[in-house]
C-alpha positions in Angstrom: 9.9 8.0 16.5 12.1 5.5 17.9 12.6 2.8 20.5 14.6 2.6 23.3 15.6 -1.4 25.0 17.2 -1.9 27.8 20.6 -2.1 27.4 20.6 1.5 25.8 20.6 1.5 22.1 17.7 3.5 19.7 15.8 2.0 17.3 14.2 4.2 14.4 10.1 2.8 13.8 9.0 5.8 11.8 8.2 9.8 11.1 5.4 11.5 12.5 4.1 13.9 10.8 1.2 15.9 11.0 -0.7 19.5 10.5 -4.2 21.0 10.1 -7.1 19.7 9.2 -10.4 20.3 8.2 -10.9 23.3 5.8 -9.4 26.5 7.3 -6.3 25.1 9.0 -7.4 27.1 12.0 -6.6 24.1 14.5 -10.2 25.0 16.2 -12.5 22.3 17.4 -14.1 22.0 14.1 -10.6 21.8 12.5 -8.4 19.5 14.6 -4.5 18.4 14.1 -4.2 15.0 11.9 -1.3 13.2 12.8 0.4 11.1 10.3 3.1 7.6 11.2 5.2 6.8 8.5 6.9 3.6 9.2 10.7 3.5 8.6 11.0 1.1 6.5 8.5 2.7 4.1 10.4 5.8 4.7 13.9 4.3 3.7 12.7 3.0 0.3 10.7 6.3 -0.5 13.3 9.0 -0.1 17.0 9.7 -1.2 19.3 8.3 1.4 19.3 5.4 3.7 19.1 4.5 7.4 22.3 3.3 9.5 22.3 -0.4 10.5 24.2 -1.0 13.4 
């Protein structure tokens, strides 16, 4: 997910991420999508690598 200002640059905020839930995984009405927002910064100290600063 990211940001957009005026002037033109991105911003990263995050990772959405998401998948079935329930039990079955079917994606039914009984069994709907969970969506999951990982913030960036959380993101950037969790995994190998880091995020550009401009």
């Amino acid at each position: 997910m990211y940001t957009v200002d005026g002037s033109g640059p991105a911003y990263a905020k995050g990772i959405l991420s998401g998948g079935g839930g329930g039990n079955d995984n079917s994606g039914g009405f009984f069994d709907p999508c969970e969506l999951i927002f990982t913030d960036i910064g959380l993101a950037n100290r969790a995994f190998p690598g880091t995020v550009a600063w401009y």
